[in-house]
C-alpha positions as CSV (number, residue, x, y, z in Angstrom):
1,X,-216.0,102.2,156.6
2,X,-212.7,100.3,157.1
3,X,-210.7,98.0,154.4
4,X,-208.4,95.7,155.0
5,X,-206.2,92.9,153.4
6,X,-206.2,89.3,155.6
7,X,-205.3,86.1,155.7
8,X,-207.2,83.1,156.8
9,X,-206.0,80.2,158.6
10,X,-206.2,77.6,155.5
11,X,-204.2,80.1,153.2
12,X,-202.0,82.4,153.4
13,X,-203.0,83.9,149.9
14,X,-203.9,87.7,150.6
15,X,-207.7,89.0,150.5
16,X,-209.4,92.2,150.6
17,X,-212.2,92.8,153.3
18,X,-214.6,95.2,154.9
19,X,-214.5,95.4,158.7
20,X,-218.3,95.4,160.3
21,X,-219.4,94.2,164.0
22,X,-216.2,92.1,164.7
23,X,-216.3,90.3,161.4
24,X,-214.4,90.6,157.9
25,X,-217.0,90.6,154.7
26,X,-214.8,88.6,152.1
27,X,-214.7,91.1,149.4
28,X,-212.5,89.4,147.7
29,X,-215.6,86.6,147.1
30,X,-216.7,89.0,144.5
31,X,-213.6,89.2,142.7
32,X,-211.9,92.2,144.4
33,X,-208.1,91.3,143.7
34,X,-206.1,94.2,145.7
35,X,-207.0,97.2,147.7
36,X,-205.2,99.1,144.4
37,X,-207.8,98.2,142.2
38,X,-210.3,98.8,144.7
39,X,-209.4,102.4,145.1
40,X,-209.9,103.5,141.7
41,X,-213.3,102.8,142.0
42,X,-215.0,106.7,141.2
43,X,-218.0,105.8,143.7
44,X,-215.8,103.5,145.9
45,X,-218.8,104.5,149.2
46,X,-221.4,103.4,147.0
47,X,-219.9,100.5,145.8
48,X,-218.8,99.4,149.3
49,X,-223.0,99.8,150.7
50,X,-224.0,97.6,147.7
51,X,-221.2,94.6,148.7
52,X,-222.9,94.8,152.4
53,X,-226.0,94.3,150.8
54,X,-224.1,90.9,148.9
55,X,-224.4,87.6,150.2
56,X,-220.3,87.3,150.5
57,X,-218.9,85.1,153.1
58,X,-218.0,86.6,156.9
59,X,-215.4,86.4,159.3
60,X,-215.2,86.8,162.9
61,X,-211.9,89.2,163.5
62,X,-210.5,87.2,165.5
63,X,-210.3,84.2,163.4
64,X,-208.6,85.8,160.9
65,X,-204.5,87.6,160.3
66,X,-204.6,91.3,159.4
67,X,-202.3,92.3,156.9
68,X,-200.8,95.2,156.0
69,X,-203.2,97.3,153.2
70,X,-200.9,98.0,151.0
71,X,-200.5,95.4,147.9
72,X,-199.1,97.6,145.1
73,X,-198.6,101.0,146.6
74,X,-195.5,103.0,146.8
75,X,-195.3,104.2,150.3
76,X,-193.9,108.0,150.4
77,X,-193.5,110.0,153.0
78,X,-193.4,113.6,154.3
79,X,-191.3,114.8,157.4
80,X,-191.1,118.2,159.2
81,X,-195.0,118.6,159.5
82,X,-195.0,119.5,162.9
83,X,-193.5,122.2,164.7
84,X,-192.5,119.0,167.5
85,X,-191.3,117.6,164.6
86,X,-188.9,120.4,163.6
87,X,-187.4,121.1,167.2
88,X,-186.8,117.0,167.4
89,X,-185.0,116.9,164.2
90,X,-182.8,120.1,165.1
91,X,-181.8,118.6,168.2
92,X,-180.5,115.5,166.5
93,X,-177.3,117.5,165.4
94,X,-176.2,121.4,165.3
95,X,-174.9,120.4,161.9
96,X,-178.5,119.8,160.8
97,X,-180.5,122.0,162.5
98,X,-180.7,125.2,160.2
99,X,-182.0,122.6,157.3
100,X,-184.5,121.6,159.5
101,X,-185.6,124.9,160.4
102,X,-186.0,126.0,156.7
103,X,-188.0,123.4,155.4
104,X,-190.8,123.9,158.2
105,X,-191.1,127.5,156.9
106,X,-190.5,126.5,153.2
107,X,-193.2,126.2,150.3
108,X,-191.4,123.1,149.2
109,X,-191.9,120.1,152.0
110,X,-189.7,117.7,153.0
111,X,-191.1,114.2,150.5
112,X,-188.8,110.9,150.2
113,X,-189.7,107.5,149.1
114,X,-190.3,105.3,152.3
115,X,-190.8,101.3,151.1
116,X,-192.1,99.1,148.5
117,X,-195.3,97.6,149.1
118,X,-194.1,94.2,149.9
119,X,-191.3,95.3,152.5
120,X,-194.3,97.3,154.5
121,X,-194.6,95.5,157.9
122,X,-198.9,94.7,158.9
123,X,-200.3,94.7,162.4
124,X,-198.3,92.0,164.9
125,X,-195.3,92.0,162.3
126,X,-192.0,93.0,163.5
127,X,-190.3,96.6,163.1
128,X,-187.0,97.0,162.8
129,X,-184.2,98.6,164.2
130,X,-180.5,98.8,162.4
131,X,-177.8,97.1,164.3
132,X,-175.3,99.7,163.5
133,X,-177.9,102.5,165.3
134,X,-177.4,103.6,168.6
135,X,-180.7,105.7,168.9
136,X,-183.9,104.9,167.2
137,X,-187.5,105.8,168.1
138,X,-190.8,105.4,166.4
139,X,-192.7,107.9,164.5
140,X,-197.0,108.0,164.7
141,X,-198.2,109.2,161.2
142,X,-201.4,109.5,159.7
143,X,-201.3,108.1,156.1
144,X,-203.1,109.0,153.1
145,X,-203.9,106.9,150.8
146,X,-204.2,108.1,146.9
147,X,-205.1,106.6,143.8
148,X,-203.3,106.6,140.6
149,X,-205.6,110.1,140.2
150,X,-203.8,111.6,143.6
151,X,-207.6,111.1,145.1
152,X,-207.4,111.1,148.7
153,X,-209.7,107.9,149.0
154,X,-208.6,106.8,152.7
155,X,-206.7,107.0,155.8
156,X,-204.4,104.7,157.9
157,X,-202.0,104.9,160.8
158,X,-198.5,104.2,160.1
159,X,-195.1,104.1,162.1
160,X,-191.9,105.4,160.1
161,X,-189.2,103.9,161.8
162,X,-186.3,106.3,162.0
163,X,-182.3,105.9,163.9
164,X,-182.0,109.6,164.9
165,X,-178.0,109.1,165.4
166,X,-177.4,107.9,161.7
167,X,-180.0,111.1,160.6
168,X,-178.1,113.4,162.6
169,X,-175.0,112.9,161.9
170,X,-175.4,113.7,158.3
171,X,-178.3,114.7,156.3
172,X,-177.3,112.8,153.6
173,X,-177.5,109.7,155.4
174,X,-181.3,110.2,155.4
175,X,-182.0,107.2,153.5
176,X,-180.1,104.8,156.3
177,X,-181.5,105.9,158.9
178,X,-185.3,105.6,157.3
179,X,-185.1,103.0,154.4
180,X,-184.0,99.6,156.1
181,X,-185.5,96.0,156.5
182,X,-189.1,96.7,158.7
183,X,-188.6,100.3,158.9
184,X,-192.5,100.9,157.8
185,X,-195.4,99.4,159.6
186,X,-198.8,100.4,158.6
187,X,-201.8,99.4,159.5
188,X,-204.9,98.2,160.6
189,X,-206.9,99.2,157.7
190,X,-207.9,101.8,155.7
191,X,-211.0,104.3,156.8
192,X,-212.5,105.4,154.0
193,X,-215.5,107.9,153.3
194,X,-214.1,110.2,155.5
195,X,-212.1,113.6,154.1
196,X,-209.5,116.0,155.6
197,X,-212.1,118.0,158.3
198,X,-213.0,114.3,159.5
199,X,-209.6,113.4,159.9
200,X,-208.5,116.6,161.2
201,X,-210.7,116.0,164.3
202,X,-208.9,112.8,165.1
203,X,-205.9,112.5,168.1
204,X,-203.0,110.2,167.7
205,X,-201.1,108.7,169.9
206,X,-198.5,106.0,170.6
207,X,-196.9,103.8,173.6
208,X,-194.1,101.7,174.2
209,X,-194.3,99.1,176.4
210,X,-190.7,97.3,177.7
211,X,-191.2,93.7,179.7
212,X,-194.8,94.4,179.9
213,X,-194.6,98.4,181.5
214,X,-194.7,101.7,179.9
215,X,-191.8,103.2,179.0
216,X,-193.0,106.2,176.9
217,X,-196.7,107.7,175.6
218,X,-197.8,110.5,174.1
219,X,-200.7,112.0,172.0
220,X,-201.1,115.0,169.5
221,X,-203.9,116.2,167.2
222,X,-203.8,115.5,163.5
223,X,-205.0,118.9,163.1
224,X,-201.0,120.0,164.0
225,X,-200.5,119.3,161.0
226,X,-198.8,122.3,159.3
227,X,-199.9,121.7,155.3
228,X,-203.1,120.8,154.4
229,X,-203.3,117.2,152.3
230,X,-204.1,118.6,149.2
231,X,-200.9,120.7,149.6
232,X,-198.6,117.6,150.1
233,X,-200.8,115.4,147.4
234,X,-199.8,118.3,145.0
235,X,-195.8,118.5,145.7
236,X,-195.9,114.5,145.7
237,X,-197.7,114.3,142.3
238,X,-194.9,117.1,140.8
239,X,-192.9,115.1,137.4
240,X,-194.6,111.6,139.4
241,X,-196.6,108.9,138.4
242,X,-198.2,106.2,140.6
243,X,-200.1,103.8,138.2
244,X,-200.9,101.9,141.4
245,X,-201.8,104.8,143.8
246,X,-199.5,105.9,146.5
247,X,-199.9,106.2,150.6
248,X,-197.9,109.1,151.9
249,X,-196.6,109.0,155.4
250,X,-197.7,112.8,156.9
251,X,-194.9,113.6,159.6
252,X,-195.1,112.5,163.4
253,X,-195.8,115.2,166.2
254,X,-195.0,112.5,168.7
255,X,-191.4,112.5,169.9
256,X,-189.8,110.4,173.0
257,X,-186.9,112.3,174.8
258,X,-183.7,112.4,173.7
259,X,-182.7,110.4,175.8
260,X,-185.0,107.0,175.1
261,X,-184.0,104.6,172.3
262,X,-185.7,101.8,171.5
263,X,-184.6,98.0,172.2
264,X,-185.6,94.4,171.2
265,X,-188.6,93.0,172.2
266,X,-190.3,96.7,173.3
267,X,-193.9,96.8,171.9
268,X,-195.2,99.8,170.2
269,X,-198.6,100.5,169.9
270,X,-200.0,103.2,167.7
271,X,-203.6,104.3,167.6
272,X,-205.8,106.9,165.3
273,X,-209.1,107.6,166.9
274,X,-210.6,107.2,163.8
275,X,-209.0,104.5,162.5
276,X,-208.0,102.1,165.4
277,X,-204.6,100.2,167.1
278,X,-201.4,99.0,164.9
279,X,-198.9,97.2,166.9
280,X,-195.9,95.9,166.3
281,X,-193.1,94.4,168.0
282,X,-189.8,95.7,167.7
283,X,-186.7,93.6,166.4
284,X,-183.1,94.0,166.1
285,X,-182.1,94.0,161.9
């Protein structure tokens, strides 16, 4: 099953709906107010079959805007996941690169705060790259989403926009070069009833497109994923609180060459096989 948050063409106020068949059943008809809420539902499956069964309004897909899910959410995220991962970020700088190394192998994973809800860029939004970056690529993640319990209740596929040069230069410019305007797409909805051996099974990929042609592609598993999710739910709920639930970014193991940066106008396009196709335009911020 897969939730989202849309827009009609009447209003732009947000809604919550359940994708079936090429149409969007209006959960937010039986007063559903955010995905948040929705979440700490303890029998959200069962809940969802009995609102198919409900005589709530429907919406073709493509008469309506996706929107990002995320409505109250803080977005986290977790890097140095994949072993690709780890050799990309050590080849950023030489000054880095034993830091790196350390926290692949280290109990303790790499967690920082990504974006408020309400800077999080949805499906055919823009993402962002700095002005003052000479090199910036995308990064495919999977995304967990948790409620205020740190219950893995869903999935989504995210892109956490990063300037490699700014990184690299310093590890204490780690914020810059991953906390900016439209630095955090995710996105297309969230797949829910499924757990971590589901998810696990699933490949994720992404491509650039530049005037129309591919520039760059590339696919990994999700099961590359060094630290199991209830590993990384555990070391983000440590002295935390998330009254609202939290979506945690899981690493990328999808890295262009060193030498490809991104540039205004590319497209990038990434897809979960178990989840579906987030794209996003990129802009100049």
């Amino acid at each position: 099953m897969k939730l989202c948050r849309f827009a009609l063409p009447a209003s732009p106020a947000p809604r919550v709906g359940l994708i079936e068949n090429q149409e969007v059943l209006d959960l937010s008809a039986a007063g559903i107010a955010s995905l948040a809420a929705l979440m700490e539902c303890p029998a959200l499956p069962g809940l969802l079959n009995t609102l198919r069964q409900a005589p709530l309004p429907r919406h073709p897909l493509d008469s309506i805007r996706l929107l990002a899910p995320v409505d109250q959410q803080e977005v986290w995220a977790a890097g140095v996941t994949y072993l690709r991962s780890k050799k990309a970020r050590m080849e950023e700088s030489d000054f880095s690169a034993s830091a790196y190394d350390r926290v692949y192998e280290a109990p303790r994973p790499e967690l920082f705060f990504k974006s408020m809800p309400q800077k999080v860029s949805g499906p055919g939004d823009i993402v962002g790259i700095r002005s003052d970056a000479r090199w910036n690529v995308p990064e495919p993640e999977l995304a967990l989403v948790f409620n205020s319990r740190l219950e893995l209740v869903g999935f989504t596929a995210g892109n956490d926009m990063s300037s490699r040069d700014i990184e690299g230069e310093n590890l204490l410019y780690l914020p810059q070069a991953k906390m900016y305007r439209a630095a955090c797409a995710l996105g297309p909805c969230i797949r829910v009833a499924a757990d971590e051996a589901e998810a696990r099974s699933w490949t994720i990929g992404v491509q650039i497109l530049r005037l129309g042609s591919e520039v760059f592609a590339g696919e990994t598993s999700i099961d590359q994923i060094k630290r199991s999710f209830t590993e990384l739910a555990g070391w983000l709920g440590r002295s935390q609180e998330f009254p609202s639930g939290a979506i945690l970014l899981t690493g990328t193991g999808v890295v262009p060459a060193n030498e490809f940066t991104l540039a205004a106008g590319d497209v990038v396009r990434i897809r979960i096989s178990g989840i579906g196709l987030l794209e996003n335009t990129v802009q100049v911020v």
